[in-house]
N, C-alpha and C positions, 0 to 999 in steps of 0.2 A: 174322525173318520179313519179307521184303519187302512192302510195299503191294499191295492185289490191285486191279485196274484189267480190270471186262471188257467194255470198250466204248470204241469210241472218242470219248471225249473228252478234254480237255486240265486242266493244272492249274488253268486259269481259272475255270471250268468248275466245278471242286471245290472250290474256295474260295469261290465265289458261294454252294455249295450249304451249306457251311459256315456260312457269314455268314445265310442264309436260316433257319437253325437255331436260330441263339442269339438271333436279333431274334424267332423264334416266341414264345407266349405259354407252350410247354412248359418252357422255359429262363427266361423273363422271371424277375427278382429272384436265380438262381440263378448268381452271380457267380463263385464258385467252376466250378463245374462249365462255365462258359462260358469259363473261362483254360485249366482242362481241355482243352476240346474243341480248345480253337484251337493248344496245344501238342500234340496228337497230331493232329491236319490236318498242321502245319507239317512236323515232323519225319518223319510218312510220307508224306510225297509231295516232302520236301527228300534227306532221307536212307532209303531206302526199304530197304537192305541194311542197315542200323545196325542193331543192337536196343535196345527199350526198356528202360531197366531201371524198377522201381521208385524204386532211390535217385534215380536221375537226374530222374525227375518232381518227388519230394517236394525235393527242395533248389531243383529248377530253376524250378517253380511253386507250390511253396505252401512256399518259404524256409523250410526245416527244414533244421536244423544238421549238419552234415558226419557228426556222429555218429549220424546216424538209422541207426536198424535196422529193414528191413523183416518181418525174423522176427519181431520184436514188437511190431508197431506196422502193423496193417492200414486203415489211414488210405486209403492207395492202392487196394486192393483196393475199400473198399467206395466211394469215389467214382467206379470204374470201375463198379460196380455202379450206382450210382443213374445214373453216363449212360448205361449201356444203357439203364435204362426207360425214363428221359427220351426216348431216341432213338427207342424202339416205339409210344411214346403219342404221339411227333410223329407218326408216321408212319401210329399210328391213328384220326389228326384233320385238321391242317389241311396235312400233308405229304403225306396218302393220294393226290394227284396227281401229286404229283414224280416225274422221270424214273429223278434219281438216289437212290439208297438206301445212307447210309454205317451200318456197322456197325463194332462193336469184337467181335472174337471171344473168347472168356473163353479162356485162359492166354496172352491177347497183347493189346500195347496198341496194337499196329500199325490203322491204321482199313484197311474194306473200302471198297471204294465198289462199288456193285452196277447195274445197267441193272435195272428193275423190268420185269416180264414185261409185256409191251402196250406199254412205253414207243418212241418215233420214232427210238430212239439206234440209228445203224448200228451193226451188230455186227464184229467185227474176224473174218468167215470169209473163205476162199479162196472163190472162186467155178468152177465145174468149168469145160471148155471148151465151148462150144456143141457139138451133135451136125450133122451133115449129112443129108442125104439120100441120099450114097452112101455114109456109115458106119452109120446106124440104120433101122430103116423109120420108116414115119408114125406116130405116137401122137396118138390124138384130147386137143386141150388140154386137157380138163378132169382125164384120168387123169395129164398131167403135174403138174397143178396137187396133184392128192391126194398124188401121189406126195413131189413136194416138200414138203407140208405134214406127212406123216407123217413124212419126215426128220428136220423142223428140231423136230415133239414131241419122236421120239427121243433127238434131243441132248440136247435141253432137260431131257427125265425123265433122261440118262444125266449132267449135269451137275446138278442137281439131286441124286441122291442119292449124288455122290460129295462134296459139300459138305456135304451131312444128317451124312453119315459120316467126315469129316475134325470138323465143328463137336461131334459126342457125340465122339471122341477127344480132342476137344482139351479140351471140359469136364470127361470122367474126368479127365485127368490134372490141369485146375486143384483138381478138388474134392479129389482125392487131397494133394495140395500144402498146399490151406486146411486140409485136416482135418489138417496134422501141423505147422501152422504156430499156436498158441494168439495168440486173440484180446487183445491186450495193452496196454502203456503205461500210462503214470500218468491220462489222461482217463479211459479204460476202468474202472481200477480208482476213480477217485474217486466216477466217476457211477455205479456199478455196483449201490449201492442204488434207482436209480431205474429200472433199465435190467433189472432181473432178475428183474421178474414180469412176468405178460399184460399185465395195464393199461397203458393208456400216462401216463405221470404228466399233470396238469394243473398252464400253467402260468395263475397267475395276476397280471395286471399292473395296477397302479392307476389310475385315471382318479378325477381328488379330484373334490369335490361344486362346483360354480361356482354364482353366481345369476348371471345377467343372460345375453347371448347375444352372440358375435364384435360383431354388427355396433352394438350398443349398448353395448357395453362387461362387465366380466367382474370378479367376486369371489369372493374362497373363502365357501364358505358358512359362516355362523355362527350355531350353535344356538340363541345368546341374543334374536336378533333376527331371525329369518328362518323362512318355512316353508318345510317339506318339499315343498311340493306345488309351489313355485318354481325348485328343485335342478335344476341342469343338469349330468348326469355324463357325456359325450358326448367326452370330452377327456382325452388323457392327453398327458405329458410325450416328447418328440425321446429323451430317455432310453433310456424303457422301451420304445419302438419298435424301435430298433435294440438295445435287447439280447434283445427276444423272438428277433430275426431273428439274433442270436450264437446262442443257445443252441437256433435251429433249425438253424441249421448244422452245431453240437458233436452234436449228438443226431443228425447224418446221417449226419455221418461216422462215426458207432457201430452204424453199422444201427438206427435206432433213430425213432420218429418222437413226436412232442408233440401236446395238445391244449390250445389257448388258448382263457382266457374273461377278461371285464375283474373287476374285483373287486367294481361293482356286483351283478354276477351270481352272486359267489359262494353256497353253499348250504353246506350241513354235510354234508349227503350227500355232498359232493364230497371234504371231509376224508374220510370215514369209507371212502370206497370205493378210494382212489386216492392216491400218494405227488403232493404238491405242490410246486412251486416258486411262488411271492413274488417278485416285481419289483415293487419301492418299496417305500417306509418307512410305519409303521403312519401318518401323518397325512396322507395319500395313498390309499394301500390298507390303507383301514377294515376288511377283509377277516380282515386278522391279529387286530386286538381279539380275534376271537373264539374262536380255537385257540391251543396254548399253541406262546409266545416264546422269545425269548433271555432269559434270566437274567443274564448277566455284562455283556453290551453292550448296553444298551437306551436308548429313546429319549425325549427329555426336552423342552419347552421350557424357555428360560431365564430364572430367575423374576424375576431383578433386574439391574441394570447396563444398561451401553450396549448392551450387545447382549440384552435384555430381549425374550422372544418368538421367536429364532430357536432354529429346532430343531437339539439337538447329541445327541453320543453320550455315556452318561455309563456309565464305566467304575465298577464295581457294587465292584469288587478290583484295584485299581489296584496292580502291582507297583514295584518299584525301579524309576527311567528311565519309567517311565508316568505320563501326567495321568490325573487323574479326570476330566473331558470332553472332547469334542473338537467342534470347529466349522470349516462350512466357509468360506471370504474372507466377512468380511461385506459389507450388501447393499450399501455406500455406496463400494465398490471395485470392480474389475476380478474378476472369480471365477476363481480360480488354483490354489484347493484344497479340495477336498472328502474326508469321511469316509464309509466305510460299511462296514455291516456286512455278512458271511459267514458261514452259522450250518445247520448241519444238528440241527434236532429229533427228537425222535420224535413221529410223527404220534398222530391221536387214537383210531387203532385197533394191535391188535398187527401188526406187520411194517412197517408203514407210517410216512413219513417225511416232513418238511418242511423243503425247502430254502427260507432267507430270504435276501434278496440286495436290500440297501437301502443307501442312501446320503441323505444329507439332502438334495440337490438331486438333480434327474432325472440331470444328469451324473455325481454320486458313485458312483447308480443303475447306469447304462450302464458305467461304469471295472468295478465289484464284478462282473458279468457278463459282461465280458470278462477278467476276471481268472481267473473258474472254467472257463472255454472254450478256456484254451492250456495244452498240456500242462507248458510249462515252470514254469508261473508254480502250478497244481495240485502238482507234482510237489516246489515250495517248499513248500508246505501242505504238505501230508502227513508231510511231513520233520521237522516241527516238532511234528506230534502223536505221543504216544505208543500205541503198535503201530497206530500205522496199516498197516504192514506186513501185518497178520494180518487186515485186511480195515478198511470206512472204519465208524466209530463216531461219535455226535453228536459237535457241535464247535460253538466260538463265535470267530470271529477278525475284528479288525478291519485295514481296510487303508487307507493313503491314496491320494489320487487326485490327480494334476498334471494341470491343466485348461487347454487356452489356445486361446479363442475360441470357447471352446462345443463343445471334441472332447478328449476323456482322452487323455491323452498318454504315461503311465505310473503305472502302480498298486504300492504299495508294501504287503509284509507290516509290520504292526506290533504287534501282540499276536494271539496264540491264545490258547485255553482250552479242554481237553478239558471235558465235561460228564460 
């Protein structure tokens, strides 16, 4: 389907309007969806007779491996989905001015570009020939004037509802398409506890307790000498930042949306109503104390030796080839490697669940949540638990985390454990 163009202006022109888009605040953080957009600008107004395929997006912007399958795997469809909205909420906010109006049509990824009705954009018509006075008689101006304006309505309702009526064809045939296409992949199925009721799960991210304040200086809070009523919890770890912001991404691209609160805030209600996600370790996100744990991979300080006081993971059934702990660089090094845990519970009502996703520093934090967020790296999980096949069941797995300069680099499976 070639690009639709109904106005005269020029490529420059639509690339402005482009760039106008994604520097919006309806786009703003939405990183994904703004490689999107600028890969379907490019390609419909470089190659305008090409078609788009699905495969070709998914390998060519969001680096999925040659063997993707778009029959199972609706990754594409639905970030085509969330940039139409993106693009109607622009347009029903701070874009409601703009001349130009770009659209994606649903069973196509070709972009529209539109003249909005009122907009100063010449229109690409012929113009008739003037009349004379020895070809017409006289017509007083004003009935020329109706007369022409009644025309160019006409068009306008006759172009209009032949787009009404080409746009519902084109969505029958995509819904018909989705509806025989199942919603799929190893993401789909891992998250599919969290993803297959009303609720929308809550996730919950840790902010530890500090005293003191930035500009005065900053400590973890300690019970034995400190009050409560001095606790500064206003602060969380570069971690669990960016992994709230993974695992809003992963839950986008599932149709699917979250709701965050910090761990101070947490409530019991909150267990009892709603499947949870955990970002950070229980000495962080006090949060956990209160609902039930991992049992196999849990968290420990260390009671004696040089490394006295940092917090490791302490493998409860340590098999063949496994340690009983694990810890990450210690603090008097470069940090190069961290542990964390992966652990789906059963939550504290029936149907309900909790995902924990902790690492002993905020970075082991951020590696363990981008680890559950790629399909490939889920799709290793799974593989390793028994009938995961048959649907996802509690789990306890630990993974490593390669660190360098403060950004995960690569996360490694190391133990599972069915519960």
């Amino acid at each position: 389907m070639a690009v639709t163009l109904t106005f005269a202006a020029g490529p420059e022109q639509f690339f402005q309007q482009i760039d106008r888009i994604i520097k919006s605040h309806s786009l703003r953080g939405s990183e994904s969806l703004c490689k999107l957009l600028q890969y379907l600008a490019k390609q419909s107004l470089d190659h305008p007779d090409a078609p788009l395929k699905e495969y070709q997006i998914a390998t060519e912007v969001y680096g999925r491996h040659a063997d993707f399958d778009p029959q199972s795997d609706s990754t594409i469809r639905v970030q085509a989905g969330r940039l139409r909205l993106k693009l109607a909420e622009y347009y029903a906010t701070e874009g409601a001015s703009d001349s130009i109006v770009v659209k994606i049509p649903k069973g196509s990824y070709h972009l529209v570009f539109e003249a909005k009705p009122g907009a100063t954009q010449p229109l690409l018509m012929p113009m008739a020939p003037a009349a004379t006075s020895d070809t017409l008689p006289r017509v007083p101006i004003r009935w020329r004037i109706a007369v022409v304006t009644l025309l160019a309505c006409l068009i306008v309702a006759v172009v209009m509802l032949l787009s009404l009526l080409w746009t519902r064809k084109q969505a029958d045939a995509s819904s018909s398409v989705s509806a025989a296409r199942p919603v799929g992949g190893p993401l789909a199925e891992f998250w599919k506890p969290f993803t297959s009721g009303a609720e929308e799960p809550w996730v919950i991210f840790s902010n530890a307790a500090f005293i003191g304040r930035p500009e005065t200086g900053m400590r973890y809070y300690n019970s034995r000498q400190d009050s409560k009523s001095s606790v500064y919890d206003h602060y969380t770890g570069v971690g669990e930042v960016l992994a709230v912001h993974s695992l809003d991404e992963a839950f986008g691209s599932l149709g699917h949306r979250l709701r965050v609160k910090r761990g101070s805030l947490f409530t019991l209600d909150d267990a009892s109503n709603a499947n949870l996600i955990f970002v950070g370790s229980p000495s962080e996100n006090l949060s956990l104390l209160d609902i039930p744990g991992t049992q196999e991979f849990v968290f420990e300080r260390v009671a004696s030796g040089a490394r006295k006081g940092d917090l490791s993971i302490v493998s409860r059934h340590p098999r063949a080839g496994e340690a009983a702990d694990y810890l990450a660089s210690p603090s008097s090094a470069p940090l190069t490697e961290d542990y964390a845990v992966v652990g789906m519970v059963p939550g504290m009502s029936p149907g309900r669940f909790v995902m924990i996703l902790a690492g002993t520093t905020t970075f082991g934090t951020q590696g363990a949540v981008e680890f559950v967020c790629r399909p490939d790296s889920v799709e290793k999980l799974m593989q390793e638990m028994p009938g995961a096949k048959s649907g996802m069941k509690p789990f306890e797995a630990l993974v490593r985390v390669k660190i360098a300069r403060g950004v995960p680099l690569e996360t490694e499976l190391v133990a599972v454990r069915a519960r």
